[in-house]
C-alpha positions as CSV (number, residue, x, y, z in Angstrom):
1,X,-49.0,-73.4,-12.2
2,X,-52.2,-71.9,-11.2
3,X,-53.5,-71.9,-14.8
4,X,-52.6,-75.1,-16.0
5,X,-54.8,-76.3,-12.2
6,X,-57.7,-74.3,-14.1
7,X,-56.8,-75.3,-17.3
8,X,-57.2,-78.6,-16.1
9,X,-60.4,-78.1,-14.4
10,X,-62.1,-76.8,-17.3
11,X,-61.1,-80.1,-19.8
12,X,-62.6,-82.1,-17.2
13,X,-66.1,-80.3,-16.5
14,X,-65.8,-80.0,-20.3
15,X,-65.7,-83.3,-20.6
16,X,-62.1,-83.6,-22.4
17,X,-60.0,-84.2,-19.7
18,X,-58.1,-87.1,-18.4
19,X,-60.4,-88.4,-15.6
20,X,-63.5,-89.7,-17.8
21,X,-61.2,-91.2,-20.9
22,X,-63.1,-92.4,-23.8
23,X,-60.6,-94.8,-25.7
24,X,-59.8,-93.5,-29.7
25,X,-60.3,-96.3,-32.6
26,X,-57.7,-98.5,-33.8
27,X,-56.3,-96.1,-37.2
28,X,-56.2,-98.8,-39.1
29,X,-59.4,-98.8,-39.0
30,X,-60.6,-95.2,-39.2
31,X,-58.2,-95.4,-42.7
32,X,-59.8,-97.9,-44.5
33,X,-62.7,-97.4,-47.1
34,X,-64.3,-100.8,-46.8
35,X,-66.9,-99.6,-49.3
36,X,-64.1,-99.1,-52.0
37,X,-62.1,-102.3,-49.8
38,X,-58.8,-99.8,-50.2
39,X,-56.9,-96.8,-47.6
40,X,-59.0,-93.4,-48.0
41,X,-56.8,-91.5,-50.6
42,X,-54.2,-89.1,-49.7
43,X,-53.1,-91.6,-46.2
44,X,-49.6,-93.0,-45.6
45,X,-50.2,-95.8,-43.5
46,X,-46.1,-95.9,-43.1
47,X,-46.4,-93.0,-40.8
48,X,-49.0,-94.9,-38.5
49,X,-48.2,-98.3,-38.2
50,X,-44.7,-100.1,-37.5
51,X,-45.4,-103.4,-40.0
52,X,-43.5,-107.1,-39.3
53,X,-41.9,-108.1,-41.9
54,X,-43.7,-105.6,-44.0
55,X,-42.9,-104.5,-48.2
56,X,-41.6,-100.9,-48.3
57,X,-44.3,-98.6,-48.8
58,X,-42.9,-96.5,-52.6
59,X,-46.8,-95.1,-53.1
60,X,-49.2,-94.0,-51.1
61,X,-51.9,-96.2,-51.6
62,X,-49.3,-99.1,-51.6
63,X,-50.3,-101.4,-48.5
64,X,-49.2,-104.7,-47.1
65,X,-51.3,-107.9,-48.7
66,X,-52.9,-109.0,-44.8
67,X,-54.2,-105.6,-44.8
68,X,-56.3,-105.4,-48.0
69,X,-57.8,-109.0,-46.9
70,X,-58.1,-107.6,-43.3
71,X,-56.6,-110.1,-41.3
72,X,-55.3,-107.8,-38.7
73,X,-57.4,-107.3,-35.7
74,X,-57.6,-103.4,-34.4
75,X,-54.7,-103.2,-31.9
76,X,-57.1,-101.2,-29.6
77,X,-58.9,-104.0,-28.9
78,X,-56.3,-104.9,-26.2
79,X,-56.9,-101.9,-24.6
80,X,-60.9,-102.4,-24.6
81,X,-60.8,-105.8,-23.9
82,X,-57.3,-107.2,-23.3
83,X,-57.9,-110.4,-21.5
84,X,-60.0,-111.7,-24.1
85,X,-57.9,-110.4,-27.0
86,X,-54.6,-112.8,-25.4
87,X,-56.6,-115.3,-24.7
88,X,-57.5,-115.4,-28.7
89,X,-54.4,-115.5,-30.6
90,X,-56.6,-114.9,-34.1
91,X,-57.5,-111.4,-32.4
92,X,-53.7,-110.8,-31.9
93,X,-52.9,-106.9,-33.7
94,X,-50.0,-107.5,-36.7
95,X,-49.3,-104.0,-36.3
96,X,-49.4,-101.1,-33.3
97,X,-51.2,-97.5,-34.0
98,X,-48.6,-95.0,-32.5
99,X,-51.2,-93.1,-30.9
100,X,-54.2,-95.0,-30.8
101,X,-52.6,-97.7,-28.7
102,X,-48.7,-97.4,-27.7
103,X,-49.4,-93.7,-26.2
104,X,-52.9,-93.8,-25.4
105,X,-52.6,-97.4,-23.4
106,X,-49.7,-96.2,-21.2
107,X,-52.1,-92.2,-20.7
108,X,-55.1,-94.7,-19.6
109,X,-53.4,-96.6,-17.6
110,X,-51.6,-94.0,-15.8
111,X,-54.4,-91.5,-14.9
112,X,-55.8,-94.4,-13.0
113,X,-53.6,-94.4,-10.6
114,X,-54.7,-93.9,-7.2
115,X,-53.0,-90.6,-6.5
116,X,-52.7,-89.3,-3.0
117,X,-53.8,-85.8,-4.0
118,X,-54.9,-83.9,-7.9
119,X,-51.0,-82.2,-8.1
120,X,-50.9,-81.4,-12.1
121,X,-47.5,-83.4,-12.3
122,X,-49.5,-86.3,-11.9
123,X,-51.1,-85.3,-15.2
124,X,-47.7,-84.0,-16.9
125,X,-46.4,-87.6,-16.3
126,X,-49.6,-89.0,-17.8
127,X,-48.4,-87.6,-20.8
128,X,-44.9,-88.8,-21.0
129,X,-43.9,-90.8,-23.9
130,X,-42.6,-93.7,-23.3
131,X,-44.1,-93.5,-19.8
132,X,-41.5,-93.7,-17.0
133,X,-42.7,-96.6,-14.8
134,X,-39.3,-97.0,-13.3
135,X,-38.4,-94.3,-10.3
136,X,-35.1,-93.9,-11.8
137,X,-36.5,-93.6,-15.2
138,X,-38.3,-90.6,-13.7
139,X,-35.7,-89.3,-11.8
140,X,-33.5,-88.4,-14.5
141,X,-35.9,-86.6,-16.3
142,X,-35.6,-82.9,-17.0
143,X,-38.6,-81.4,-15.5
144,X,-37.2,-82.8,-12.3
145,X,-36.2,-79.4,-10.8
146,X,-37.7,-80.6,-7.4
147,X,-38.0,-84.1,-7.1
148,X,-40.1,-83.4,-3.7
149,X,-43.0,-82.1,-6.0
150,X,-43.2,-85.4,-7.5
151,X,-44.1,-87.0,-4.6
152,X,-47.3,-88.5,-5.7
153,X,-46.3,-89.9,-8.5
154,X,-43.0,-91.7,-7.0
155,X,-45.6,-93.4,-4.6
156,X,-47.2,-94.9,-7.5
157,X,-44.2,-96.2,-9.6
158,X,-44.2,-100.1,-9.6
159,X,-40.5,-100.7,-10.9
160,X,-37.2,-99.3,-9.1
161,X,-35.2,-98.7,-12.3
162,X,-34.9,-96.7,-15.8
163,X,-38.1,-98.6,-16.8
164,X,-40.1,-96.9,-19.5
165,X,-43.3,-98.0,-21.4
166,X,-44.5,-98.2,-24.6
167,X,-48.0,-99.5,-23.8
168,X,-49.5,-100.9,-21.1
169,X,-52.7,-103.0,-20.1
170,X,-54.0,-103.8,-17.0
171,X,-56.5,-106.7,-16.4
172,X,-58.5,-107.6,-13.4
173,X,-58.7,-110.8,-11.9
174,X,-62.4,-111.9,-12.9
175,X,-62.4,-114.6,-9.8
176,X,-61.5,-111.7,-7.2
177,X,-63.3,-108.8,-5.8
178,X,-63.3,-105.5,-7.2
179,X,-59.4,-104.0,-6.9
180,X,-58.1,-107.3,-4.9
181,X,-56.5,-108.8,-7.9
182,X,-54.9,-107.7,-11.1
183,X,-52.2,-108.2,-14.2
184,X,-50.3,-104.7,-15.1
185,X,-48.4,-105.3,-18.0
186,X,-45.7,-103.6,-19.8
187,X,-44.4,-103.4,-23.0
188,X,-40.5,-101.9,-22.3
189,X,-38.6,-99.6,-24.1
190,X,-35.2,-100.5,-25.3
191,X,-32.4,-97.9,-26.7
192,X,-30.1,-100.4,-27.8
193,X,-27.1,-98.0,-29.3
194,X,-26.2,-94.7,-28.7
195,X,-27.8,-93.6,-31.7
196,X,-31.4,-94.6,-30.4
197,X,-31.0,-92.7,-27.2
198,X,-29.5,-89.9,-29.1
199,X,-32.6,-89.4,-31.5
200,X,-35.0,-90.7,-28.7
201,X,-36.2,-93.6,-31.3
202,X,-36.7,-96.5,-28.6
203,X,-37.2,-100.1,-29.8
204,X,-39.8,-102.7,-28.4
205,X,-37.8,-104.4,-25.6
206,X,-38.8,-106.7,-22.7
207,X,-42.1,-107.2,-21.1
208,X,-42.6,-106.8,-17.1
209,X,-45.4,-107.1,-15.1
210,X,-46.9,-106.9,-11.8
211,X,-49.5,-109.4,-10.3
212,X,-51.8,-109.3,-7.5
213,X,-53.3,-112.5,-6.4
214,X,-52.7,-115.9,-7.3
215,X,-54.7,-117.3,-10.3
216,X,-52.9,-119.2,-12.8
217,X,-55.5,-118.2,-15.6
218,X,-53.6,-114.4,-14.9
219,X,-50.2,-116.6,-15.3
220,X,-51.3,-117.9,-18.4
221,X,-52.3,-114.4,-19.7
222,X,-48.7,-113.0,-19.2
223,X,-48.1,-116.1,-20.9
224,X,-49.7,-115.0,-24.0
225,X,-49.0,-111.3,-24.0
226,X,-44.7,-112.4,-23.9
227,X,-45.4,-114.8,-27.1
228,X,-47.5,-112.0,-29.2
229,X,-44.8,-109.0,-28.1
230,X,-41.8,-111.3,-29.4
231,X,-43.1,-110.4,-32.8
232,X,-42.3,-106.9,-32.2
233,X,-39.4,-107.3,-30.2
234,X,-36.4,-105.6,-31.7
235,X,-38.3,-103.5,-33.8
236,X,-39.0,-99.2,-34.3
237,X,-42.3,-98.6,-33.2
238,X,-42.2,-94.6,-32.9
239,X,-42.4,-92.8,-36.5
240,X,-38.8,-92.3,-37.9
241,X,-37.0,-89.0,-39.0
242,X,-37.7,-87.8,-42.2
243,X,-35.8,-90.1,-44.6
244,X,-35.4,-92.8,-42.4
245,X,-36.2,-96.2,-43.8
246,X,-36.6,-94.7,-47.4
247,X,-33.6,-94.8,-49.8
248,X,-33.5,-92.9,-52.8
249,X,-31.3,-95.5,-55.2
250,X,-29.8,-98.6,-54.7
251,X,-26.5,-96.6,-53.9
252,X,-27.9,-94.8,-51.6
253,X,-28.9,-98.1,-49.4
254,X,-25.6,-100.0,-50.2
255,X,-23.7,-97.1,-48.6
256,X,-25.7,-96.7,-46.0
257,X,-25.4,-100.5,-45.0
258,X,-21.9,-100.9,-45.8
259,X,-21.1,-98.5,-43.0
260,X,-23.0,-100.3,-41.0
261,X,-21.6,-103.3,-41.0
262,X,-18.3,-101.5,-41.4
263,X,-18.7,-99.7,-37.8
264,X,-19.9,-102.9,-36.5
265,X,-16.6,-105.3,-37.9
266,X,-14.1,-102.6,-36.7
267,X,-15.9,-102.4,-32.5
268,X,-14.8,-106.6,-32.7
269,X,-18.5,-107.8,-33.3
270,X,-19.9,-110.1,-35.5
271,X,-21.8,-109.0,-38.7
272,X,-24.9,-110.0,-38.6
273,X,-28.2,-108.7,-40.5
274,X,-29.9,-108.3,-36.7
275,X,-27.2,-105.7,-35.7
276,X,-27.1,-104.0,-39.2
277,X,-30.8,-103.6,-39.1
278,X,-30.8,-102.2,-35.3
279,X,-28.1,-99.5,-36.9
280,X,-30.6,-98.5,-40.1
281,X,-33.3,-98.0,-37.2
282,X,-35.0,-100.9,-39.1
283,X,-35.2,-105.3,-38.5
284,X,-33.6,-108.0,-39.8
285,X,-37.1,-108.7,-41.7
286,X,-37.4,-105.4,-43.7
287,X,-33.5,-105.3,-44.2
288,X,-33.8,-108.6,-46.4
289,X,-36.6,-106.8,-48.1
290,X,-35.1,-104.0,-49.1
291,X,-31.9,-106.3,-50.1
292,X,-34.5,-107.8,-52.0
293,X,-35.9,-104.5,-53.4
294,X,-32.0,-103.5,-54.7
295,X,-31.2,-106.7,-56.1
296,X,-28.5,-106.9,-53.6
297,X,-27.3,-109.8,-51.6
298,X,-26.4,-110.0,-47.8
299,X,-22.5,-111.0,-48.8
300,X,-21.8,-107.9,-50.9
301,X,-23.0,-105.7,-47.8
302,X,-21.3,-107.9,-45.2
303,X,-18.0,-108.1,-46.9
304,X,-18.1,-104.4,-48.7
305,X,-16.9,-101.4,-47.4
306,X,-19.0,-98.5,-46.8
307,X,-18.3,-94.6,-47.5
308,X,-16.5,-92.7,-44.4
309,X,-19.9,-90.9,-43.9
310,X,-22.5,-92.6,-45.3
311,X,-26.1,-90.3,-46.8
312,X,-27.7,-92.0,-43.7
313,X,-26.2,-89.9,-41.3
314,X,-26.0,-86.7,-43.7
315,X,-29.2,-86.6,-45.3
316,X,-31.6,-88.6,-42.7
317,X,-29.9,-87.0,-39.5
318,X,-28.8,-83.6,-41.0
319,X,-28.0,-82.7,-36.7
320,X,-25.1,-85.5,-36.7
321,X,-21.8,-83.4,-37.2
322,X,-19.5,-85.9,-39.0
């Protein structure tokens, strides 16, 4: 413990630590050749950006239209500038950098905390991803060998529950003093089967908040933020295992949603193309695309019968014992 204290000490004289953050650029932007108006060669955006409704990305240098017209704003921007950026829904972000936003917002935001004293768990916290803002969320954690050494960052926790973020942004209130009033919002993470929490791939799930003061132009913000997080809602925004979302042949996607809906007809639900999506790890939006892709229609997946084991759970999630 003693070394990591020093560890710590010499980022922040050094000027890398966590005290004096300097927020990364969006990578969508640090990507693109605007020269050359095309992604720098040898870049996957797939593995850096969660798309809505995106095309399936077969090549590398294969991106979405509204990104070769740059129509998507820098998702960073609502870290830099957030109350601006909701208030001006042509600078709402079509996509969310892994890194560069999602983890970076919630590290920000949490090593500004006030903190009662400089205990490193405050920073091993910072780190976690999705942040725990919930106590319970924290609780259950396993570094939590002795909760009593958490003390500090218990104090801090403004939800009660298993609440975990994947971003957060925190505005001042422009009509108060300094630190009298404030929106702290949250983008929520969601494991919505068993499968999610098994792999640890959350979805983008509710929004909470927490306000301090009384200015409707705050109310109107949070207002704004719920209507541009709907687009996401539902969706994978953490990069997938190695396979996931890709299919090698048409058979190989047919069996792999056949079982889907197969699993979800024989629990007593209804088959719909939002729950098959949620088991591919995927949305109802890029499952029609890909349906599209095969030259495939929703009824023969719906009403077909999958494979016992299907080559998502073989080949994409080798660890999954049959």
């Amino acid at each position: 413990m003693a070394l990591v204290v020093e560890m710590l000490e010499i980022l922040e004289h050094g000027g890398l630590g966590l005290r004096s953050p300097t927020p990364q650029p969006c990578a969508l932007e640090f990507h693109w050749d605007r020269q050359r108006d095309q992604l720098h060669p040898n870049i996957d955006l797939s593995m850096s950006l969660e798309w809505t409704g995106a095309p399936m990305f077969p090549d590398q240098d294969s991106v979405p239209k509204e990104l070769a017209q740059e129509k998507s704003p820098p998702c960073t921007d609502l870290i830099t500038d957030p109350g601006a950026v909701l208030k001006n829904k042509e600078r709402w972000p079509a996509h969310l950098c892994v890194p560069e936003f999602l983890e970076q917002s919630t590290t920000l935001w949490a090593v500004d905390r006030p903190f009662a004293t400089g205990s490193p768990n405050c920073w091993r916290w910072a780190s976690m991803y999705p942040l725990p803002v919930g106590r319970r969320a924290l609780m259950i954690r396993p570094e939590m060998v002795d909760m009593s050494a958490w003390a500090d960052v218990f104090d801090i926790l403004p939800f009660e529950e298993y609440e975990q973020a994947m971003w957060t942004l925190h505005i001042e209130d422009r009509w108060r003093p300094a630190g009298k009033g404030a929106l702290e919002i949250f983008g929520l993470a969601s494991y919505p089967t068993e499968l999610h929490q098994r792999l640890g791939h959350p979805v983008a799930g509710d929004l909470a908040y927490v306000v301090r003061g009384q200015g409707s132009h705050l109310l109107e913000l949070l207002d704004a933020a719920e209507k541009w997080w709907r687009q996401f809602r539902g969706l994978v925004l953490k990069n997938r295992p190695t396979g996931t979302g890709t299919w090698t042949d048409r058979e190989h996607f047919l069996g792999a949603a056949k079982e889907a809906a197969a699993d979800i007809r024989s629990s007593g639900d209804k088959v719909t193309q939002e729950k098959v999506a949620t088991r591919l790890l995927s949305s109802d939006s890029q499952l029609r695309g890909w349906i599209r892709h095969f030259g495939t229609t929703w009824q023969e997946i719906r009403n077909g019968q999958g494979p016992l084991y299907s080559s998502l759970s073989i080949l994409n999630y080798p660890n999954l014992q049959p």
